[in-house]
Biotite code that builds the C-alpha atoms (Angstrom):
import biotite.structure as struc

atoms = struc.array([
    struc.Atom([12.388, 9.627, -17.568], chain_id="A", res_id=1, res_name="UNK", atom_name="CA", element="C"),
    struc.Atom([13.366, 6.843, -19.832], chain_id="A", res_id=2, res_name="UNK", atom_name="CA", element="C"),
    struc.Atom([11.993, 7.296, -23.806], chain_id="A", res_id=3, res_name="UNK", atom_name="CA", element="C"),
    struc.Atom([8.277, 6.458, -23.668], chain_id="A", res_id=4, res_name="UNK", atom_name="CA", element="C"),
    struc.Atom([8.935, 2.449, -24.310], chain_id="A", res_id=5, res_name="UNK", atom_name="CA", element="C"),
    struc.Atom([11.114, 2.023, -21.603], chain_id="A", res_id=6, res_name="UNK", atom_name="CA", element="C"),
    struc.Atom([8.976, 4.453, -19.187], chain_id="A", res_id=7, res_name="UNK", atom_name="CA", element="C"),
    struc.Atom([5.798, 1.965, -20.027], chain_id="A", res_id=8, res_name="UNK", atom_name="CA", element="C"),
    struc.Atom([7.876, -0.998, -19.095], chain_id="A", res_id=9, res_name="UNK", atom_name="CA", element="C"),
    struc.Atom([8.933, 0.187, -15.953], chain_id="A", res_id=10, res_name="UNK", atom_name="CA", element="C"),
    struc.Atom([5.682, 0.633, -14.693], chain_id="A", res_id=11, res_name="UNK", atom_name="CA", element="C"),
    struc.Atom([4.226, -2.705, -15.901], chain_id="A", res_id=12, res_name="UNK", atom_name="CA", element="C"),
    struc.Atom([7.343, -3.993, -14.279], chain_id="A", res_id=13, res_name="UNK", atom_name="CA", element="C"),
    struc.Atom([6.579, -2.479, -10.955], chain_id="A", res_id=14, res_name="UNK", atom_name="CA", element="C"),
    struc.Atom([2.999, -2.595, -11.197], chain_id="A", res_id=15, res_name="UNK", atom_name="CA", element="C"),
    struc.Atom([3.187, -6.164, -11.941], chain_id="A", res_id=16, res_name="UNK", atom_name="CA", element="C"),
    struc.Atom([5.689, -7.100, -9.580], chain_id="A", res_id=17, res_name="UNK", atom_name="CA", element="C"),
    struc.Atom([4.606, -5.185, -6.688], chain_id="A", res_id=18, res_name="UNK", atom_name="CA", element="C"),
    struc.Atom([0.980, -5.119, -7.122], chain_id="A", res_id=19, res_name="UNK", atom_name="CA", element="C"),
    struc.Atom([-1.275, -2.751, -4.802], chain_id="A", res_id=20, res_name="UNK", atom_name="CA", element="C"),
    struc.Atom([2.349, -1.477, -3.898], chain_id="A", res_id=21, res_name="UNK", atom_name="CA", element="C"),
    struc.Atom([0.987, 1.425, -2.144], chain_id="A", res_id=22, res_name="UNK", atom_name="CA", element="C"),
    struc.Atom([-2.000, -0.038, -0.367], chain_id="A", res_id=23, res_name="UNK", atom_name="CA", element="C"),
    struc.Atom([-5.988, 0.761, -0.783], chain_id="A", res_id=24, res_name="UNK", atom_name="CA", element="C"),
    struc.Atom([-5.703, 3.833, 2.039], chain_id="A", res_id=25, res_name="UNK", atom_name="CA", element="C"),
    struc.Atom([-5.594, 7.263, -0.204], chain_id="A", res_id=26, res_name="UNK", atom_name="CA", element="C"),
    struc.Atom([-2.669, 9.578, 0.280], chain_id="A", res_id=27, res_name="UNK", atom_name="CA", element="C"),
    struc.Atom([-2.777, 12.131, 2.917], chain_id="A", res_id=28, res_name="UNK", atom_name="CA", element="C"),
    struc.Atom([-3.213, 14.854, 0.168], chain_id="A", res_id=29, res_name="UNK", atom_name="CA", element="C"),
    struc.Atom([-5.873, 13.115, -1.760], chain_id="A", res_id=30, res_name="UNK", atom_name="CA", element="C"),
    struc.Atom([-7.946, 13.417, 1.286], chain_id="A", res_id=31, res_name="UNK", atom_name="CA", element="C"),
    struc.Atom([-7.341, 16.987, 1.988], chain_id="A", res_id=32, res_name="UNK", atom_name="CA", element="C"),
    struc.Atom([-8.238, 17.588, -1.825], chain_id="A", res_id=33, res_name="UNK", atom_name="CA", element="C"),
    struc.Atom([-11.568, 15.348, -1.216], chain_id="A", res_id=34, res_name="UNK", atom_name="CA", element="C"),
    struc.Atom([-12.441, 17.702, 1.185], chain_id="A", res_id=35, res_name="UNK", atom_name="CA", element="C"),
    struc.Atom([-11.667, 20.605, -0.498], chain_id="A", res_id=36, res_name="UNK", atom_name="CA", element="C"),
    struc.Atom([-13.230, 19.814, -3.929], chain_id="A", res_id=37, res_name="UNK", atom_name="CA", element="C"),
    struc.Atom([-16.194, 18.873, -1.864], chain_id="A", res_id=38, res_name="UNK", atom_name="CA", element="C"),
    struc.Atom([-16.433, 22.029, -0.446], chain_id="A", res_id=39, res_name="UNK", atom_name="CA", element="C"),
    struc.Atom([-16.138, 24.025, -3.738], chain_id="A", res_id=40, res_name="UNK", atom_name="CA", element="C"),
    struc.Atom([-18.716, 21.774, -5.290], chain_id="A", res_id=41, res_name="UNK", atom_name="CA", element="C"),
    struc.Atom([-16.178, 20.413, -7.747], chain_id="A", res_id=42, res_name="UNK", atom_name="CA", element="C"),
    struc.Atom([-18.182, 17.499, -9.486], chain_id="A", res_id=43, res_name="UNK", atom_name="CA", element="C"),
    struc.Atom([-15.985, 15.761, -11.641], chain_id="A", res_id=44, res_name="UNK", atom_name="CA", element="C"),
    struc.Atom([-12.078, 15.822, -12.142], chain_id="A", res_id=45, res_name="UNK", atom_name="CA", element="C"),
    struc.Atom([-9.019, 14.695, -14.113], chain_id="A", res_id=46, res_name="UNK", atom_name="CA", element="C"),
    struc.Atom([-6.149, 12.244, -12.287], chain_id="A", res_id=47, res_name="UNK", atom_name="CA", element="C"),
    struc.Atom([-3.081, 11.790, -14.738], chain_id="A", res_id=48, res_name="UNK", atom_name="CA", element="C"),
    struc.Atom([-1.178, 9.077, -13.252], chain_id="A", res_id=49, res_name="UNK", atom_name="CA", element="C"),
    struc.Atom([-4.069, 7.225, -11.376], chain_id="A", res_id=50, res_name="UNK", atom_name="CA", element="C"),
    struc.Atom([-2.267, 3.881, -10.784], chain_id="A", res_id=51, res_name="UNK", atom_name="CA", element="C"),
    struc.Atom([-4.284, 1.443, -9.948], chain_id="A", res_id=52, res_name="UNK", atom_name="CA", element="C"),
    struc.Atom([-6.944, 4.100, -8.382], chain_id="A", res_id=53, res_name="UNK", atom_name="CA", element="C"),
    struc.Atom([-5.831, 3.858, -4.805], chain_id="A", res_id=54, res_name="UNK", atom_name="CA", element="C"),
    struc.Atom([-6.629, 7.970, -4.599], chain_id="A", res_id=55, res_name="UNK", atom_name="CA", element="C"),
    struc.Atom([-9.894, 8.225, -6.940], chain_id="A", res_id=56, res_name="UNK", atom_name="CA", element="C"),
    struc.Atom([-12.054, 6.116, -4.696], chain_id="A", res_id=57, res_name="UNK", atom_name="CA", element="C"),
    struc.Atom([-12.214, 8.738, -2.064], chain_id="A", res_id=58, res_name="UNK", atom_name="CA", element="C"),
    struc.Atom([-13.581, 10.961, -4.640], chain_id="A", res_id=59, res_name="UNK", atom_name="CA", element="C"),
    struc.Atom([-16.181, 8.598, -6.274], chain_id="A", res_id=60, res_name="UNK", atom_name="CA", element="C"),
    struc.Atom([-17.303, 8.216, -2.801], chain_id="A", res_id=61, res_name="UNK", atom_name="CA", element="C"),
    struc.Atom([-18.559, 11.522, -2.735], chain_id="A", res_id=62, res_name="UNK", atom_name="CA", element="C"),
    struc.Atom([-19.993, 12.089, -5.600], chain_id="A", res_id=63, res_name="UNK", atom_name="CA", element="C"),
    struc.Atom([-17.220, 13.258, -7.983], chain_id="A", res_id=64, res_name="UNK", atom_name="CA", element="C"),
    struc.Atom([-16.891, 12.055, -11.662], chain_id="A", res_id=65, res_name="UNK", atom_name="CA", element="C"),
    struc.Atom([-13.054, 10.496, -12.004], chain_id="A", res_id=66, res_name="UNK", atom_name="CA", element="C"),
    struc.Atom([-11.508, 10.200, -15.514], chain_id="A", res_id=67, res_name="UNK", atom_name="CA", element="C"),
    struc.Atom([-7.919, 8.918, -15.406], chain_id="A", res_id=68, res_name="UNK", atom_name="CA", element="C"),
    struc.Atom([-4.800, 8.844, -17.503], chain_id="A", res_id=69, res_name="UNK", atom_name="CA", element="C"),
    struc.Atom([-2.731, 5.876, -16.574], chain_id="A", res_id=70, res_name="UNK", atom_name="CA", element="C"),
    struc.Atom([0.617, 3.984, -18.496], chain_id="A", res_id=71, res_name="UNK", atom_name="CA", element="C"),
    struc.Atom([0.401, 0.625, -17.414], chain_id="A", res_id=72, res_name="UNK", atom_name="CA", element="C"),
    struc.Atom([-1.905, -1.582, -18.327], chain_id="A", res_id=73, res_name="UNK", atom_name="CA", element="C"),
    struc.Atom([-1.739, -3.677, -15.173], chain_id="A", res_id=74, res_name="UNK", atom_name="CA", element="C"),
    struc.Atom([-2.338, -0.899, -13.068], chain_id="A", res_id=75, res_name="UNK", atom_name="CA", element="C"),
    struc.Atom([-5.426, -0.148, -15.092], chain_id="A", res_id=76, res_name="UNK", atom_name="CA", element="C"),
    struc.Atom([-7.001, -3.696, -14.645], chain_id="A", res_id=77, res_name="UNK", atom_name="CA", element="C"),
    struc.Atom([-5.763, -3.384, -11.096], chain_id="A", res_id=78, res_name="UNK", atom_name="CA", element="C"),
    struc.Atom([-8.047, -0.528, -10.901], chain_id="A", res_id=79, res_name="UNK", atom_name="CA", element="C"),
    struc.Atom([-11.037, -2.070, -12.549], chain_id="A", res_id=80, res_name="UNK", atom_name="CA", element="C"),
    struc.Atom([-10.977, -4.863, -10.435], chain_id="A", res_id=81, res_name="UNK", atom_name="CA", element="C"),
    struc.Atom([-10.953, -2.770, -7.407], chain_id="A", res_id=82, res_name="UNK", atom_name="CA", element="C"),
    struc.Atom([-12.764, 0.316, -8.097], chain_id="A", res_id=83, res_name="UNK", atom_name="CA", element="C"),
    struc.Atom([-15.447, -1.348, -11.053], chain_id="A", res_id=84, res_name="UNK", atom_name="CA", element="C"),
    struc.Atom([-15.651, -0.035, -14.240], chain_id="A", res_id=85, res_name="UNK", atom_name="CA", element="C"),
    struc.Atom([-17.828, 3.019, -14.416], chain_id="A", res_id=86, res_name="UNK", atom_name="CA", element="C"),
    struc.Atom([-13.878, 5.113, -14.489], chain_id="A", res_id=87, res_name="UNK", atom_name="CA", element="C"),
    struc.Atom([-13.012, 6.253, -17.735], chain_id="A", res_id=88, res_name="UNK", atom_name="CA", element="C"),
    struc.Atom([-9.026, 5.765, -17.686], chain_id="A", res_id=89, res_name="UNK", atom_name="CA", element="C"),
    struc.Atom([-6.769, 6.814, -20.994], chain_id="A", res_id=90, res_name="UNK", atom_name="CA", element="C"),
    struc.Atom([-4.122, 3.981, -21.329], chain_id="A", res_id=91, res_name="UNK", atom_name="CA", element="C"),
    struc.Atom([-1.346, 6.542, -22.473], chain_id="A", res_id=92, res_name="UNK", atom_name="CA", element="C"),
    struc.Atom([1.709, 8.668, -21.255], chain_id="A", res_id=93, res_name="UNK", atom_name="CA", element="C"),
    struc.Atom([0.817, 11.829, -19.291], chain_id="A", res_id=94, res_name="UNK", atom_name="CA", element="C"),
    struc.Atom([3.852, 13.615, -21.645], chain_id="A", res_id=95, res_name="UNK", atom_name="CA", element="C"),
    struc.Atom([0.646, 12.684, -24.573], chain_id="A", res_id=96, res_name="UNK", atom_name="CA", element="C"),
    struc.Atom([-1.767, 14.941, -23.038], chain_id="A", res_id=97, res_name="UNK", atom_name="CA", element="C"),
    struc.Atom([-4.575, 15.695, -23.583], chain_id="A", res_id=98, res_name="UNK", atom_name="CA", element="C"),
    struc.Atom([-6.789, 12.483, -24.334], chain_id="A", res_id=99, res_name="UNK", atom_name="CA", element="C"),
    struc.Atom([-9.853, 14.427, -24.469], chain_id="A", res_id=100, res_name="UNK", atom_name="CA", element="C"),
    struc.Atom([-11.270, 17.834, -25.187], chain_id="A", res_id=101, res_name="UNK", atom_name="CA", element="C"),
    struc.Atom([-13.370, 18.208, -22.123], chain_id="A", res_id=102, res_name="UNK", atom_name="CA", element="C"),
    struc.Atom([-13.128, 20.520, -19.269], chain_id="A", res_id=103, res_name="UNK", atom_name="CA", element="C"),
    struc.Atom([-12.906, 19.486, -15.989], chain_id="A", res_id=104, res_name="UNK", atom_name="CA", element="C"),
    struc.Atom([-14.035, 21.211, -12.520], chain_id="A", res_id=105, res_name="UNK", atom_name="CA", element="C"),
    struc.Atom([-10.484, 19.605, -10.897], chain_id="A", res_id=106, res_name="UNK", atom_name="CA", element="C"),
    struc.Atom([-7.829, 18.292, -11.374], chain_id="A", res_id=107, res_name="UNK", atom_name="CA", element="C"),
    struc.Atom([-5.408, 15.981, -8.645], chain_id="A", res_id=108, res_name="UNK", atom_name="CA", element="C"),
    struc.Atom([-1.961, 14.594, -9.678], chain_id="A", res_id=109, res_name="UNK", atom_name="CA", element="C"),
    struc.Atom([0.019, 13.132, -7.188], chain_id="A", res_id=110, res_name="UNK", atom_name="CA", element="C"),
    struc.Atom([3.822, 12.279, -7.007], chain_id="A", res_id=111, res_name="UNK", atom_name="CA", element="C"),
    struc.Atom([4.057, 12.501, -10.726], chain_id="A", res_id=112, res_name="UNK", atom_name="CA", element="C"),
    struc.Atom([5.787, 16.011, -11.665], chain_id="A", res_id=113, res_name="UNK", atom_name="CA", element="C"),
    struc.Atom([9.126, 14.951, -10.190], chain_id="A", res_id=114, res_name="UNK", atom_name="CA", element="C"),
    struc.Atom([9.818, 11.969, -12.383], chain_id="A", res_id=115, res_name="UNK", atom_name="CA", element="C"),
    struc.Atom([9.529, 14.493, -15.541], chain_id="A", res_id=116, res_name="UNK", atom_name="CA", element="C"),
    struc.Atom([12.338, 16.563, -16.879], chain_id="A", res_id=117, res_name="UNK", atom_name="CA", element="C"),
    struc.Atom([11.737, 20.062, -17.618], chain_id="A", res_id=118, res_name="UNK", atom_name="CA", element="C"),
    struc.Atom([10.095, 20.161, -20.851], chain_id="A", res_id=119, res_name="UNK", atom_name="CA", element="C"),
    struc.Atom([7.799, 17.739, -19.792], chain_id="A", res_id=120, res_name="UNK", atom_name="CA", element="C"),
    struc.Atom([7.097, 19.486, -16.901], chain_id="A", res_id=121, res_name="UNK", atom_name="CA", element="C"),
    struc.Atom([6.038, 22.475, -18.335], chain_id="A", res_id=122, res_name="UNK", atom_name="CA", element="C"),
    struc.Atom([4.020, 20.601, -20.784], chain_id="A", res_id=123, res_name="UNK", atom_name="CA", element="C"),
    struc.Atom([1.849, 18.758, -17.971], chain_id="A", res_id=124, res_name="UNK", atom_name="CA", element="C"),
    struc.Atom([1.662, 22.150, -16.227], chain_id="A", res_id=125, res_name="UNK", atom_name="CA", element="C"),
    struc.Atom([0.008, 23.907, -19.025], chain_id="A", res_id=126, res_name="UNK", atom_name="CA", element="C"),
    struc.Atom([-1.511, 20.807, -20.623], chain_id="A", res_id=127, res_name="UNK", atom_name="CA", element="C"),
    struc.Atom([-3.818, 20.389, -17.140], chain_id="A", res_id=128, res_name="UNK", atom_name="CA", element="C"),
    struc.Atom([-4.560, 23.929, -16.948], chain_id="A", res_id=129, res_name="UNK", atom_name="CA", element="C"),
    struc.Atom([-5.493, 23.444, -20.389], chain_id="A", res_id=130, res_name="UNK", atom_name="CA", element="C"),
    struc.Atom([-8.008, 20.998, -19.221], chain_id="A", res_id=131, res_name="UNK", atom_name="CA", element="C"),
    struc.Atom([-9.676, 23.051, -16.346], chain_id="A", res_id=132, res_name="UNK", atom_name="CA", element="C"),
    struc.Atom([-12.959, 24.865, -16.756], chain_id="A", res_id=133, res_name="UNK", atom_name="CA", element="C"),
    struc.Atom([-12.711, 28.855, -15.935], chain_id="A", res_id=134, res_name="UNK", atom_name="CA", element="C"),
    struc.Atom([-12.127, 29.153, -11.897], chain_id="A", res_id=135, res_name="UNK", atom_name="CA", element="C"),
    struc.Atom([-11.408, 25.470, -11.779], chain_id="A", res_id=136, res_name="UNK", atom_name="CA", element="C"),
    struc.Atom([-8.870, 24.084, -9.449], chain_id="A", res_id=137, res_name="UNK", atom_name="CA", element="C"),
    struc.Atom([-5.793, 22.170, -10.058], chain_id="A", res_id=138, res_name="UNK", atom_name="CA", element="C"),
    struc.Atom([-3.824, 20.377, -6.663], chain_id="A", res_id=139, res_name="UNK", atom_name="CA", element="C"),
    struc.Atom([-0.357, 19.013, -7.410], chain_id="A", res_id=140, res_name="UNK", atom_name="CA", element="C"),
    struc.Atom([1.866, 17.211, -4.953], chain_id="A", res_id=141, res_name="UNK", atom_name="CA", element="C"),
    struc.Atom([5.446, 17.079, -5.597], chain_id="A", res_id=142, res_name="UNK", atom_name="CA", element="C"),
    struc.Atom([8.216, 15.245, -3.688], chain_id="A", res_id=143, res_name="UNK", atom_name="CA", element="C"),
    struc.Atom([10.596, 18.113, -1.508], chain_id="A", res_id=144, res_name="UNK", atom_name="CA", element="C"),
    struc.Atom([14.409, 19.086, -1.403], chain_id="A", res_id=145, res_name="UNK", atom_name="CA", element="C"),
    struc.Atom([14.355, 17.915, 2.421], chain_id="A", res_id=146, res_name="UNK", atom_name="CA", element="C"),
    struc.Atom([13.690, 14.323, 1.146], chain_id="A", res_id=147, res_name="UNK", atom_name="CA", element="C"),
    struc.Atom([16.670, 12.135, 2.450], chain_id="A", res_id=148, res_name="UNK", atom_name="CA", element="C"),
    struc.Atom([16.840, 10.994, -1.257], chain_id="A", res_id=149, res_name="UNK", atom_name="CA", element="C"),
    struc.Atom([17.804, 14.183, -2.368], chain_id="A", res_id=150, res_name="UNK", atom_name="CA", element="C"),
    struc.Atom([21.365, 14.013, -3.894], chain_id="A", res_id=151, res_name="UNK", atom_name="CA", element="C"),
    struc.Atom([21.536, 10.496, -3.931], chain_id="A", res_id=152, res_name="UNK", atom_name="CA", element="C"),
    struc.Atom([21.865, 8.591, -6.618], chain_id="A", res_id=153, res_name="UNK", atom_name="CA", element="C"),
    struc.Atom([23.298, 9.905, -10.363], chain_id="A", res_id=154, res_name="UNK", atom_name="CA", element="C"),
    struc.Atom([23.179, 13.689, -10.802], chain_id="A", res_id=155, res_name="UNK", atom_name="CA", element="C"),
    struc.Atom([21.275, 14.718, -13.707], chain_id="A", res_id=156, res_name="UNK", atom_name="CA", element="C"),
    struc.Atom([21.308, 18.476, -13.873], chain_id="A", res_id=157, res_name="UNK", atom_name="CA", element="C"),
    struc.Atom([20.464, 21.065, -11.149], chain_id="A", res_id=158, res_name="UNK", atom_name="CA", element="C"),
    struc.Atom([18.175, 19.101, -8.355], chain_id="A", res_id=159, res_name="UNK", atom_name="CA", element="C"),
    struc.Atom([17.301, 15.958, -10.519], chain_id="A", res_id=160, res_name="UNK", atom_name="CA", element="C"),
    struc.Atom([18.845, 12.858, -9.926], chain_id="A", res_id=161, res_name="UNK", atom_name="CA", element="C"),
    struc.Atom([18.289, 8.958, -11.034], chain_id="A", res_id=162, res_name="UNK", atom_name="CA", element="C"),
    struc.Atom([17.645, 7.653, -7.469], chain_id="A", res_id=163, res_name="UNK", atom_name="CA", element="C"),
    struc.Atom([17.756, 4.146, -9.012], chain_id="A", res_id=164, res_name="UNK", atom_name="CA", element="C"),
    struc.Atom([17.921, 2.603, -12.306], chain_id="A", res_id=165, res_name="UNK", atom_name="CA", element="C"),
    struc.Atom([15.162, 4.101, -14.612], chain_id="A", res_id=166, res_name="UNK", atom_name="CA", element="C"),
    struc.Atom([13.689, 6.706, -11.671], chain_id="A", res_id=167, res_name="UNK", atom_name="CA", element="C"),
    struc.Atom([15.228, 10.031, -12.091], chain_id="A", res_id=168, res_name="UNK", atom_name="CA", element="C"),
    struc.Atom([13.437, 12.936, -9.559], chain_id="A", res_id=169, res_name="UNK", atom_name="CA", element="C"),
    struc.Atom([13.241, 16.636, -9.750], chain_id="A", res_id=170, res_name="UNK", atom_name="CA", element="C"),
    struc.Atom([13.923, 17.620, -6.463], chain_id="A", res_id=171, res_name="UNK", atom_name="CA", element="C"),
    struc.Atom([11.507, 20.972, -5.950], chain_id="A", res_id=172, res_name="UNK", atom_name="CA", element="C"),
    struc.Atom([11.715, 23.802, -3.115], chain_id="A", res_id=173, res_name="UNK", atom_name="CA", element="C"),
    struc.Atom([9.347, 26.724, -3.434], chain_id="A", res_id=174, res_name="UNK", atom_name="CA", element="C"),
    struc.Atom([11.312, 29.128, -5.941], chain_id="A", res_id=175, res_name="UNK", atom_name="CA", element="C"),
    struc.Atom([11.541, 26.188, -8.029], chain_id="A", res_id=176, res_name="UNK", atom_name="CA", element="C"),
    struc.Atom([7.684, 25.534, -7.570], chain_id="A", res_id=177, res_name="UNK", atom_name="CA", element="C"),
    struc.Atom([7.010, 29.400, -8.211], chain_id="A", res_id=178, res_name="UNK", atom_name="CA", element="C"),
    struc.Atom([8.895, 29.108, -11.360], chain_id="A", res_id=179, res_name="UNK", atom_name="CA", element="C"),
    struc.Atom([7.056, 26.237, -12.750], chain_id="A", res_id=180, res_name="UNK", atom_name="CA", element="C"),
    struc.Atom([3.665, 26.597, -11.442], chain_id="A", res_id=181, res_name="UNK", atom_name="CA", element="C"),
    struc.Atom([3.443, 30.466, -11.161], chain_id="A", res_id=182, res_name="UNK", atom_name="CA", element="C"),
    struc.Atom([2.070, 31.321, -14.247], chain_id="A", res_id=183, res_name="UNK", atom_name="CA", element="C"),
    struc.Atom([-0.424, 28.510, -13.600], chain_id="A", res_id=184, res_name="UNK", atom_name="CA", element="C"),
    struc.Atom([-2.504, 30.046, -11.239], chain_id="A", res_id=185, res_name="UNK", atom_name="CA", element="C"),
    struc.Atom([-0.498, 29.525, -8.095], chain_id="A", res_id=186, res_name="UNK", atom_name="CA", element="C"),
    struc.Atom([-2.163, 30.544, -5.087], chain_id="A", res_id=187, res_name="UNK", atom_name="CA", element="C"),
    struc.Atom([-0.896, 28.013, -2.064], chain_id="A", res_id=188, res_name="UNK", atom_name="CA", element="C"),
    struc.Atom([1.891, 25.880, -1.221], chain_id="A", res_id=189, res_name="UNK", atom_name="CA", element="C"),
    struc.Atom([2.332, 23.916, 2.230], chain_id="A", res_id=190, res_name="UNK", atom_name="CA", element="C"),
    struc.Atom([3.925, 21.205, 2.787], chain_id="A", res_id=191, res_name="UNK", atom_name="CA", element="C"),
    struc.Atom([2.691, 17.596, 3.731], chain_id="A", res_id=192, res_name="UNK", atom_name="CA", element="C"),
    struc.Atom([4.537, 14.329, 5.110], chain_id="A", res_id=193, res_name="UNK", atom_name="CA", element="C"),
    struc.Atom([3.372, 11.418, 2.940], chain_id="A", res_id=194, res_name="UNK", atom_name="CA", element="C"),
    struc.Atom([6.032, 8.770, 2.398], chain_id="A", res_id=195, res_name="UNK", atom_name="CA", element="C"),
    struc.Atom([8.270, 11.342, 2.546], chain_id="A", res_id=196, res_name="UNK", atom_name="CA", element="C"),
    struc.Atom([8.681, 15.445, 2.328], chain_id="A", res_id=197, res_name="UNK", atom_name="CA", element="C"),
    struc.Atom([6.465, 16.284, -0.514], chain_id="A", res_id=198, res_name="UNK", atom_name="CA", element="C"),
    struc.Atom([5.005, 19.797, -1.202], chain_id="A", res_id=199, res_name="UNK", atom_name="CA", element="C"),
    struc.Atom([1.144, 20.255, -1.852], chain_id="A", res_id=200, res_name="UNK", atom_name="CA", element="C"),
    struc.Atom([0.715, 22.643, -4.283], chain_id="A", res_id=201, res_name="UNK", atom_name="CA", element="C"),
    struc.Atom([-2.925, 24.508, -5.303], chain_id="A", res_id=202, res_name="UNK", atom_name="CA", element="C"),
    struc.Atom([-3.823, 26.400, -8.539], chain_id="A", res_id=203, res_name="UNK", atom_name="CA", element="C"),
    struc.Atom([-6.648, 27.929, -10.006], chain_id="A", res_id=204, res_name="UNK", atom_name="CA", element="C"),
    struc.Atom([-7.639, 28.385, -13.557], chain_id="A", res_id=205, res_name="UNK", atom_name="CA", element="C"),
    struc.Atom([-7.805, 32.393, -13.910], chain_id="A", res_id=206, res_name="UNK", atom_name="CA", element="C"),
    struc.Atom([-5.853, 33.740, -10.980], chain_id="A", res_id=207, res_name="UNK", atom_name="CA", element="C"),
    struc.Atom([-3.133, 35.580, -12.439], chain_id="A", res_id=208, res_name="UNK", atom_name="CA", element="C"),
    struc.Atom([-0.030, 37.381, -11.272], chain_id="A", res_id=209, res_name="UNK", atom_name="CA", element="C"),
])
């Protein structure tokens, strides 16, 4: 990404530019993890990178606790106006985690991963699992190889490219995925048409390998 200052800016940019950009329907994935936390009695769970809180609501709706960490500021109040108040939401980077020292039962972060370099990929990696209870569960989604953006754009390094000016993606494919995430907890990882290819990744706090 951009240093922190610019990263803000593009997101209040886009946020306030483009509004509910992605619509009030939740992703594909957040409703497979609704159903999923549901059925492991998950009760309340972490979102970095809520946006405006398009993907919470299906989880308030049945009875999960939300806390969010969000960058923009406009896409908070988006959020509050939306969704009401009763959401905790950090106004901070996700690269600043953690905001608080509690322990959560999940945790869903969606299309986020990929617009981190390395470093700060492995820092939200551990800095979530960091934030789950023992046996808690962690669901990732992260955008795939078979994407028709991949290799467009600037090349950055191996798989990452700026796609346009100020979003540069990590491109994952599941050795890449196994490498981040293994040590993580990994346990599943299918993949899921949303906008695009992305993969749908699962972990859980004390599985190891």
């Amino acid at each position: 990404m951009k240093n922190k200052t610019g990263q803000t800016e593009f997101w209040e940019s886009a946020f306030g530019e483009k509004q509910e950009m992605w619509g009030f329907e939740p992703a594909k994935s957040a409703v497979l993890t609704k159903d999923f936390f549901v059925r492991e009695s998950v009760t309340n769970i972490l979102i970095p990178g809520i946006g405006y809180g398009r993907n919470a609501q299906i989880f308030k709706e049945n009875g999960i606790t939300v806390t969010g960490i969000e960058i923009s500021k406009t896409a908070i109040e988006m959020a509050r106006k939306h969704y009401g108040t009763d959401m905790v939401i950090y106004h901070g980077a996700v690269t600043d985690m953690p905001f608080d020292n509690h322990h959560y039962d999940g945790l869903f972060c969606y299309g986020l991963i990929h617009l981190l370099d390395s470093s700060e990929r492995e820092k939200l990696i551990r800095d979530c699992y960091n934030q789950l209870s023992e046996n808690a569960w962690m669901v990732f989604t992260a955008i795939s190889k078979k994407a028709k953006t991949y290799g467009q754009g600037n090349y950055i390094s191996a798989d990452r490219y700026e796609i346009f000016d100020g979003v540069k993606m990590f491109f994952y494919d599941t050795e890449s995925i196994t490498a981040e995430f293994g040590n993580a907890g990994l346990f599943e990882i299918t993949e899921i048409d949303e906008s695009q290819p992305f993969y749908y990744i699962k972990c859980r706090k004390g599985i190891s390998h």
